[in-house]
TORTOR-445729 format. One line per 2 residues: number of its first residue (from 1); for each residue x, y, z of N, C-alpha, C. Coordinates in steps of 0.02 Angstrom, whole numbers. Example, Ala and Ser with C-alpha at 12.3 -4.5 7.8 and 13.67 -1.06 7.14 Angstrom:
! TORTOR-445729
1	660,-284,390,615,-225,390,660,-165,390; 642,-112,354,684,-53,357,645,2,394
***
This chain:
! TORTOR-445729
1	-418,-615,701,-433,-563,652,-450,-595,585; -512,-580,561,-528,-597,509,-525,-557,437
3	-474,-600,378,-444,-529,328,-485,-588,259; -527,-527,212,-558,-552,159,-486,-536,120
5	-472,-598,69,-423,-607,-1,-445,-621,-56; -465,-564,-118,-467,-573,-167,-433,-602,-202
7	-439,-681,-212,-379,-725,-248,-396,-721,-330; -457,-695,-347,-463,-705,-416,-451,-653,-468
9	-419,-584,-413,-390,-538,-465,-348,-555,-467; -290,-494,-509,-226,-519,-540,-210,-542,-564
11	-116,-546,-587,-107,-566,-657,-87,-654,-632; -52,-665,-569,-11,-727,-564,-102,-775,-556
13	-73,-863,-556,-136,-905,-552,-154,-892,-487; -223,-905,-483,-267,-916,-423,-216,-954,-374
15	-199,-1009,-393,-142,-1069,-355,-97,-1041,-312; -70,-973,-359,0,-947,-334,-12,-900,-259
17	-71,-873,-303,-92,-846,-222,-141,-859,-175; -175,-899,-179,-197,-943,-119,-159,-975,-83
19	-95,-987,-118,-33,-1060,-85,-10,-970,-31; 6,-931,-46,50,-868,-29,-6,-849,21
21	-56,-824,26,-99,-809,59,-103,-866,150; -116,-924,116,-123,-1000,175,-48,-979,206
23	27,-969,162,70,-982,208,80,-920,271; 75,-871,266,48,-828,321,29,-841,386
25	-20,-900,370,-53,-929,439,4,-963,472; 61,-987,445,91,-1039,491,137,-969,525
27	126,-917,510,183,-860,552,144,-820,601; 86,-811,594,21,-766,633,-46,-831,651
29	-27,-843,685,-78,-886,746,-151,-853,751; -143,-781,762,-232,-735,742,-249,-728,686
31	-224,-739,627,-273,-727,553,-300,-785,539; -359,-765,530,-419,-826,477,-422,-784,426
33	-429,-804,367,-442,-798,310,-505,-819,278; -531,-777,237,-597,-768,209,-572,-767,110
35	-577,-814,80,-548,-816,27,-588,-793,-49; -589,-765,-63,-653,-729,-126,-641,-741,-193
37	-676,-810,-238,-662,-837,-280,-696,-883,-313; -674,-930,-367,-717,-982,-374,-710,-1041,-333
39	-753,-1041,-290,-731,-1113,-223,-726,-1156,-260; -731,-1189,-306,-704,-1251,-344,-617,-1257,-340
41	-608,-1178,-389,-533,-1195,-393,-494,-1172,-312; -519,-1141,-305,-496,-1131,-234,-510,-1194,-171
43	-542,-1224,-162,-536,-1272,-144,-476,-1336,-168; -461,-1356,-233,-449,-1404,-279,-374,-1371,-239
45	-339,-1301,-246,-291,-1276,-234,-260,-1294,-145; -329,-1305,-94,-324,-1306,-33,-292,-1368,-30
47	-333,-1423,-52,-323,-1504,-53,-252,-1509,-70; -201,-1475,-94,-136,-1476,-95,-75,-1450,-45
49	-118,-1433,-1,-64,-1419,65,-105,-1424,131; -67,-1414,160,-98,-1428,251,-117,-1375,289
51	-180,-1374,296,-194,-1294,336,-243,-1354,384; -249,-1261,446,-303,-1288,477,-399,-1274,452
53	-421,-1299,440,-498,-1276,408,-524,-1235,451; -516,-1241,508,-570,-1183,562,-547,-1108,539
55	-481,-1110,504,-465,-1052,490,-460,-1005,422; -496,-1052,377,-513,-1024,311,-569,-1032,285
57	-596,-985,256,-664,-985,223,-669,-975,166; -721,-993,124,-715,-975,53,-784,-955,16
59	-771,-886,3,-826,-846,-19,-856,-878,-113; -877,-902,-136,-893,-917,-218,-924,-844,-237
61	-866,-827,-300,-895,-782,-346,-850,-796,-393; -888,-803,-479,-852,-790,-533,-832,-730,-576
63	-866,-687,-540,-835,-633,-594,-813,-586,-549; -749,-556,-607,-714,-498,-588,-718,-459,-622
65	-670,-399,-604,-653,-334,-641,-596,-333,-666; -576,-338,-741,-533,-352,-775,-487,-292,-765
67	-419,-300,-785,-366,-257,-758,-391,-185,-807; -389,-195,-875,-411,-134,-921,-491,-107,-915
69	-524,-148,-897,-597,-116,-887,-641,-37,-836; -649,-42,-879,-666,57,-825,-711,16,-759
71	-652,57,-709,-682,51,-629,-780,57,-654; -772,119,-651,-850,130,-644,-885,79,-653
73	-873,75,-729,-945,10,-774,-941,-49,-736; -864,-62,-707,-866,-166,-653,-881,-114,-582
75	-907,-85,-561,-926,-93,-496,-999,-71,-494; -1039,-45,-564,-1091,-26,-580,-1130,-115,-619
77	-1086,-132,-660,-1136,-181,-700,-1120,-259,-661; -1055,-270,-607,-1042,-290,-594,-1061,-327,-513
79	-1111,-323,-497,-1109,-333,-413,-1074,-381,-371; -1064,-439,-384,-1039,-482,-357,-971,-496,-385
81	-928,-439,-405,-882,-428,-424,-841,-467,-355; -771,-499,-396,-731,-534,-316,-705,-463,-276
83	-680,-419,-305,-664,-349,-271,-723,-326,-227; -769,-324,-249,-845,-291,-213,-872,-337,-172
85	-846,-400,-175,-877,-452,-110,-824,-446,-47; -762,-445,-72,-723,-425,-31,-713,-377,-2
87	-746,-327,-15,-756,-237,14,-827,-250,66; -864,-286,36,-913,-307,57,-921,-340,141
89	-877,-390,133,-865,-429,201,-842,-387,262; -813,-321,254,-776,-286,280,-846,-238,314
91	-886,-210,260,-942,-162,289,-969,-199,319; -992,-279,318,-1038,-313,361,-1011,-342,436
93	-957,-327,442,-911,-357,506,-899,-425,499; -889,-455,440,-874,-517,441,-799,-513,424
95	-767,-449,422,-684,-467,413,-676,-402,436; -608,-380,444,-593,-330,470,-550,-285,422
97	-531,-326,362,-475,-297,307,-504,-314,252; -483,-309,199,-469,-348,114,-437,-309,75
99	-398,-368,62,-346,-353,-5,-374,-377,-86; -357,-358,-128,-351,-369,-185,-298,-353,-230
101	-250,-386,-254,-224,-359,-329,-233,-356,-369; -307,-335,-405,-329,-324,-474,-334,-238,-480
103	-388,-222,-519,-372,-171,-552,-375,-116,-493; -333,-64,-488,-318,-43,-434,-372,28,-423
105	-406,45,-483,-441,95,-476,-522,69,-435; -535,-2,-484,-578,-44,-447,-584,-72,-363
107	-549,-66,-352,-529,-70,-273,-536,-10,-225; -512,43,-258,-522,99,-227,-600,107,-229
109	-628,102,-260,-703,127,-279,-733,99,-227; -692,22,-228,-740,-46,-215,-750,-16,-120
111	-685,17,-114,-679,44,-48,-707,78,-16; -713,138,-57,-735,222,-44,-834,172,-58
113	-871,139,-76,-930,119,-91,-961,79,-25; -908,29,-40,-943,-21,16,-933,-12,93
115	-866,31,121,-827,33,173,-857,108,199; -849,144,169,-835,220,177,-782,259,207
117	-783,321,202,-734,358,245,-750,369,313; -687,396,366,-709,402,422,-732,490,421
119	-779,490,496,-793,553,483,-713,580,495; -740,652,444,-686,735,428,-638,696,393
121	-630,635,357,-579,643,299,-615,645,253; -581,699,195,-601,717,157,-571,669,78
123	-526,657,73,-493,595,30,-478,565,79; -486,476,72,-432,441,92,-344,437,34
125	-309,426,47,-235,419,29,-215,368,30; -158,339,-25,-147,251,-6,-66,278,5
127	-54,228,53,10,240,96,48,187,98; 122,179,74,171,132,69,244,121,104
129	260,98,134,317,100,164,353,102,97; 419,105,124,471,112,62,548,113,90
131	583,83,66,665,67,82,701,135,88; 759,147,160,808,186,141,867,160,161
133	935,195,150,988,162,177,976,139,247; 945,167,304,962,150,366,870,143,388
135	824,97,350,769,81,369,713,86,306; 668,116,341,618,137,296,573,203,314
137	552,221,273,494,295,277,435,279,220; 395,314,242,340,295,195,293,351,176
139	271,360,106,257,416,87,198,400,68; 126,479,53,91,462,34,78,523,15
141	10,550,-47,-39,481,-61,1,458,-126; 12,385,-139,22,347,-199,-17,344,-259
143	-69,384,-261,-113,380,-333,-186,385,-322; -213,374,-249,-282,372,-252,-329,433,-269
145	-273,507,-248,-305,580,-271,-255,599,-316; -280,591,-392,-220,634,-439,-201,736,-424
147	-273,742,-422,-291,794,-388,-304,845,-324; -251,867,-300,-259,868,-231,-236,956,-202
149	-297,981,-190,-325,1050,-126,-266,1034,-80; -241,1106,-46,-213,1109,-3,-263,1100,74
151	-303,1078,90,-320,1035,116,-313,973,144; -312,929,67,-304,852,68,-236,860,82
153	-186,910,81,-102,886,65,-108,861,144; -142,945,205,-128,933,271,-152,889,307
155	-215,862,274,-238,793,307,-201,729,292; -146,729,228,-111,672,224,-67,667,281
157	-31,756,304,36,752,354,-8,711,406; -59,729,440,-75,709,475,-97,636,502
159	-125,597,421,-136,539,431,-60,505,443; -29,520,406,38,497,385,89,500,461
161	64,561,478,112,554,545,67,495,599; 35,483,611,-12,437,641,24,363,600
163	14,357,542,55,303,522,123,279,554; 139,326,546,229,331,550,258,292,631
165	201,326,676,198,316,742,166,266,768; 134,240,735,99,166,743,129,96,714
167	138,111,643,150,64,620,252,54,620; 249,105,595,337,110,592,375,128,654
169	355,146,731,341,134,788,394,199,788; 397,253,768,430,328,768,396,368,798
171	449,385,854,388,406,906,391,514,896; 426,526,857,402,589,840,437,604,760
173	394,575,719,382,558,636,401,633,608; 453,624,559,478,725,532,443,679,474
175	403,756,446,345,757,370,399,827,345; 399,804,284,440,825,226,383,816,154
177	375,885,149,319,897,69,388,900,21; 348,831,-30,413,824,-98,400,885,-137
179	461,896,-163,453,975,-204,517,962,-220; 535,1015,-297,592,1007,-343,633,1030,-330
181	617,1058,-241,698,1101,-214,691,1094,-119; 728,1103,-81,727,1115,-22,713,1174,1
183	725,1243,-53,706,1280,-12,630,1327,-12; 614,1349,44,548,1362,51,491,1395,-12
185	534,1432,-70,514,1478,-112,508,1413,-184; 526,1341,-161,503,1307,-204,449,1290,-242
187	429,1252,-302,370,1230,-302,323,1268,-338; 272,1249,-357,205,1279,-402,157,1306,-354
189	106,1351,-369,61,1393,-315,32,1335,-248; 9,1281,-275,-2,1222,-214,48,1203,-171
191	102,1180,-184,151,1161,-162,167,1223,-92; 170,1281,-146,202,1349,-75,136,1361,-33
193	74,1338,-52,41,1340,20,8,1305,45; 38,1238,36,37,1193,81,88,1188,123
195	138,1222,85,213,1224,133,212,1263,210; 160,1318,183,157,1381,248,79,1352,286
197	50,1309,253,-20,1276,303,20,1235,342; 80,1180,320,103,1124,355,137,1163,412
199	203,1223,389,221,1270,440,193,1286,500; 119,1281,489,62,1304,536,64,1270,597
201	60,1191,576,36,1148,606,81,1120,666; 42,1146,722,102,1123,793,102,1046,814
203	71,1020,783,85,941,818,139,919,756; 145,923,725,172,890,653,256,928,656
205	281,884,659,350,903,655,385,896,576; 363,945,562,368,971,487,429,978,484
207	477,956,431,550,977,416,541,1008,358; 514,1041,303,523,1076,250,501,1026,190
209	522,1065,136,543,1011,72,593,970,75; 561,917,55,617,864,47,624,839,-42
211	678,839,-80,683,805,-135,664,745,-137; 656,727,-209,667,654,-216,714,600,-224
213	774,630,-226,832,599,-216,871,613,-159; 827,642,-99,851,632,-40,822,592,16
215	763,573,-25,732,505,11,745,460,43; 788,422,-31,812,351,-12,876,348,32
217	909,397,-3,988,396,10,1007,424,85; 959,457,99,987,488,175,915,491,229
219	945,467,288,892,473,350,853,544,382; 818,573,334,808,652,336,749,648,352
221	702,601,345,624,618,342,589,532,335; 526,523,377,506,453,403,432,456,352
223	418,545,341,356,558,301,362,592,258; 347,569,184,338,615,140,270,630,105
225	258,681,98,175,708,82,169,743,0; 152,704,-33,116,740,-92,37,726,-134
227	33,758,-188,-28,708,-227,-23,654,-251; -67,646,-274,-70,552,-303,-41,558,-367
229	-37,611,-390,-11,607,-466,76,606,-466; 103,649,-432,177,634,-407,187,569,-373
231	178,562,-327,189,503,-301,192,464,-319; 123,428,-369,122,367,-399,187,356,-460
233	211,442,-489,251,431,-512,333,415,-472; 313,437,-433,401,442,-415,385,351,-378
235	330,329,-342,353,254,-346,345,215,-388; 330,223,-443,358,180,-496,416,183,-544
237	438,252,-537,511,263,-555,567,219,-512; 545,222,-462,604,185,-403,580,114,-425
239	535,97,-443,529,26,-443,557,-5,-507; 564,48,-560,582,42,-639,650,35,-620
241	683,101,-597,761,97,-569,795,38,-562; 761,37,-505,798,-46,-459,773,-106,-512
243	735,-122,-549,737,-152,-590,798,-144,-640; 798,-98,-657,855,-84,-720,937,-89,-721
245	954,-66,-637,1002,-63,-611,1041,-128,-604; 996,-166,-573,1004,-251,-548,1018,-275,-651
247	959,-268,-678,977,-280,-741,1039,-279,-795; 1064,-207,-766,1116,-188,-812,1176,-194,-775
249	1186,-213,-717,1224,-250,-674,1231,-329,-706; 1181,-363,-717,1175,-419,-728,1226,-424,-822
251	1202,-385,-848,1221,-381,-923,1309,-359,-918; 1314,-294,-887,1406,-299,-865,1430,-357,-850
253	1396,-405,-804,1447,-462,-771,1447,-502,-827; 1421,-518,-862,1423,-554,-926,1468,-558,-979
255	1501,-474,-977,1541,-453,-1026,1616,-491,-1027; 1629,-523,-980,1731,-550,-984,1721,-617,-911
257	1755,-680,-922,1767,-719,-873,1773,-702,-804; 1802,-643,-812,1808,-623,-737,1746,-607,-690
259	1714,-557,-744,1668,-525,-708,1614,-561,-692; 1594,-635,-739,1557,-658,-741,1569,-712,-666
261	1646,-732,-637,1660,-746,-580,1646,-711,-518; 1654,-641,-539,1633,-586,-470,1553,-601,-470
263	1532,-590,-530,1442,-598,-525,1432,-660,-506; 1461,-716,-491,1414,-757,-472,1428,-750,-395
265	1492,-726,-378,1483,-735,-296,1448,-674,-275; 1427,-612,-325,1380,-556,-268,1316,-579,-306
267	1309,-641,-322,1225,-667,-359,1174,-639,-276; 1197,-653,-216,1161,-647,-182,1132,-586,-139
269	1190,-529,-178,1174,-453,-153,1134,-426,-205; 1121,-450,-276,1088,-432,-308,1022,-457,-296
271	1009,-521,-290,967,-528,-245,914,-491,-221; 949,-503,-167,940,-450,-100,917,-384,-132
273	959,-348,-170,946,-278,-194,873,-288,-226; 856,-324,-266,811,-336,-304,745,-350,-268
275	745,-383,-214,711,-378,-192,668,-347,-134; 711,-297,-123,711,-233,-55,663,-173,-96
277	663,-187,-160,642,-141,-202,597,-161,-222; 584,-239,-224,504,-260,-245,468,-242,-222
279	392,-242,-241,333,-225,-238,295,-281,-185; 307,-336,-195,311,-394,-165,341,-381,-108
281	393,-353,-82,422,-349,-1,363,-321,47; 324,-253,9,308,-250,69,229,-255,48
283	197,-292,-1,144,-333,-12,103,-287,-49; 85,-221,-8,22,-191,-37,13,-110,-4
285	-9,-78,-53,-33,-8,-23,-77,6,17; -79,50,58,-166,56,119,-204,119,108
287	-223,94,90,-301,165,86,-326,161,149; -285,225,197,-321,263,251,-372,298,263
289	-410,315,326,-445,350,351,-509,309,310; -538,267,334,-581,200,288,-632,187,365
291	-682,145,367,-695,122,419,-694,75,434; -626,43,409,-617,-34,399,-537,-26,365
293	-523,-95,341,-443,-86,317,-462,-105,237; -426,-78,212,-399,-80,119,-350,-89,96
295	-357,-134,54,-262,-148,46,-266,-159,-28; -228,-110,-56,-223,-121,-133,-146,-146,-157
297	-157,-224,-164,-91,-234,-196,-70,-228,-288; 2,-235,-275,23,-246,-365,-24,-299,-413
299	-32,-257,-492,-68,-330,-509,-12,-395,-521; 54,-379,-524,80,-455,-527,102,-451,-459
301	70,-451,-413,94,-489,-332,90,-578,-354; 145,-581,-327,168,-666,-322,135,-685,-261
303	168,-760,-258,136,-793,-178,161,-742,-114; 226,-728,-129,275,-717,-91,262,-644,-56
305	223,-610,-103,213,-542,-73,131,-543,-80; 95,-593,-95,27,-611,-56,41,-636,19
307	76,-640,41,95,-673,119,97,-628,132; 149,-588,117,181,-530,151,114,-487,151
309	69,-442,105,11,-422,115,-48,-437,169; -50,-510,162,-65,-536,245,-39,-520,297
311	31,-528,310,65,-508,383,48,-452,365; 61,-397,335,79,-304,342,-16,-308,344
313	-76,-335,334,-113,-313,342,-138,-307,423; -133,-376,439,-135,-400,535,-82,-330,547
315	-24,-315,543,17,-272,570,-41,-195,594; -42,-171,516,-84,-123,523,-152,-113,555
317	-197,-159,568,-264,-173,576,-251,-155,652; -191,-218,690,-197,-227,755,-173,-157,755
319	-136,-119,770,-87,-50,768,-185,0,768; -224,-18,740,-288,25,757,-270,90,737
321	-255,116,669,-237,164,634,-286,213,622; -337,163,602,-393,226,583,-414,248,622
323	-430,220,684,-456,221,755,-442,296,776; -367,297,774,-323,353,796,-334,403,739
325	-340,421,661,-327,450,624,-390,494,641; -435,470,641,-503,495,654,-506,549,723
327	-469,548,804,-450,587,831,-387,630,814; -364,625,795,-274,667,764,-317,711,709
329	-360,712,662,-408,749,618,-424,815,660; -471,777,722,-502,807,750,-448,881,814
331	-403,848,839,-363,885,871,-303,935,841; -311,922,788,-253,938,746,-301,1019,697
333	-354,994,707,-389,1057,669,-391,1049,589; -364,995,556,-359,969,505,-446,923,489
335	-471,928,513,-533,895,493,-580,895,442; -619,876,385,-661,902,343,-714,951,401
337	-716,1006,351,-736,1075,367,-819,1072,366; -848,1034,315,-910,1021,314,-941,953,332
339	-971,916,360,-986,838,355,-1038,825,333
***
């Protein structure tokens, strides 16, 4: 499987994630890598560790799309943008995925332009696993539609349950629409009828509203479905949280000899905590229903969750998601209405 890597977006060095990207290969025996950058430094970066060459390539381009710069104008004035070569490789069959962690609106574009949608989706949605006490569930869309028709909500259950069952290997996925209450009379005019469209829907094992603080904490729901404008907020609240938490944990143990003895022997559950909640664990977001794979990571992805973006991309690709999303549209009666 061949996956294009935009190494020249983002905030960490080129170094950090090319080194993060190469180590991947020594865990997945099927990925070659297609690397999108300035082959100088990317090369100069290779010559420092041991790979095999039959299995990396390296695309030369210098310019990108800066993190603050309007999507539009870098994918309009921009052509050989590293995001747009890497979207690129994907429409021509020379890779089967690409990731990037630069500017995240730029990627999407770079997606929806060069890749396209599959037929009858009407938005694609970017979709993230996410931590609970007893596993994980994964919700979508994360930000790619701020704006979202009761329509797009039922085509997310649907992509999303297809996710759930492929990738997270749940073989009958409960979808839970986030809303500010559990019970049915919740919610703003969208919310209550998408609630009674999802009701509708006999393949989809719809459990109701689900809160947002019943997510993490309890095993209630594998799918959660909203717009991009909620979502993106509520995962970066959790990501602020667990930042802050670990933080102000860290600042208590500090306060008296003792505590500063307890903190160093749970140094390694904080850890742990800290990093179950990174952004980096589980590498990168996926923009579904594509004709190809998309992977939009954090702009500070480290080496560590540039690897990980690699493995979770092979995960998803092989799993043939879209493949399936594109019939589940179709049988489900959820399909774009016009083509």
């Amino acid at each position: 499987m061949n996956l294009a890597i935009d190494v020249a977006s983002g905030e960490k060095p080129l170094e950090e994630l090319v080194l993060g990207a190469v180590s991947a290969l020594q865990e997945n025996k099927d990925i070659n890598l297609i690397l999108v950058g300035n082959e100088k430094n990317i090369s100069q970066t290779l010559s420092k560790t041991k790979y095999d060459h039959n299995r990396i390539d390296i695309r030369h381009t210098d310019e990108i799309i800066d993190m603050n710069e309007s999507p539009a104008n870098g994918i309009k004035h921009k052509k050989n943008a590293s995001v747009l070569l890497a979207a690129r490789l994907v429409r021509e069959k020379e890779a089967d995925g690409f990731f990037s962690p630069g500017n995240t609106g730029a990627t999407l574009a770079a997606a929806l332009t060069e890749i396209g949608r599959l037929k009858g989706v009407m938005r694609p949605p970017l979709i993230s696993t996410l931590p609970k006490l007893n596993g994980e569930f994964c919700m979508l869309d994360m930000g790619a539609n701020v704006d979202c028709t009761t329509d797009y909500i039922v085509q997310f259950a649907v992509m999303g349950r297809v996710f759930a069952k492929r990738y997270l290997k749940i073989d009958n996925p409960r979808v839970g629409l986030l809303n500010i209450g559990e019970e049915d009379s919740k919610g703003n005019a969208n919310a209550k009828k998408s609630f009674e469209r999802l009701q509708k829907m006999k393949k989809i094992n719809f459990i109701g509203n689900i809160e947002p603080n019943d997510m993490l904490k309890s095993d209630s729901v594998d799918v959660v479905v909203t717009d991009g404008f909620d979502g993106n907020i509520v995962l970066k609240t959790i990501e602020g949280t667990a930042s802050f938490v670990v933080n102000l944990l860290k600042e208590e143990v500090k306060k008296n000899p003792i505590s500063v003895m307890g903190g160093l022997m749970m140094k390694p559950v904080f850890n742990n905590l800290k990093s179950k909640m990174s952004s980096d664990s589980y590498g990168s977001a996926i923009l579904l229903g594509l004709n190809g794979g998309a992977f939009v990571g954090h702009g500070k992805t480290s080496g560590v969750g540039m690897k990980n973006a690699v493995l979770n991309m092979y995960r998803f690709l092989d799993a043939k998601i879209n493949e399936k999303i594109a019939k589940e549209l179709y049988d489900s009666g959820a399909k774009r209405r016009i083509f």
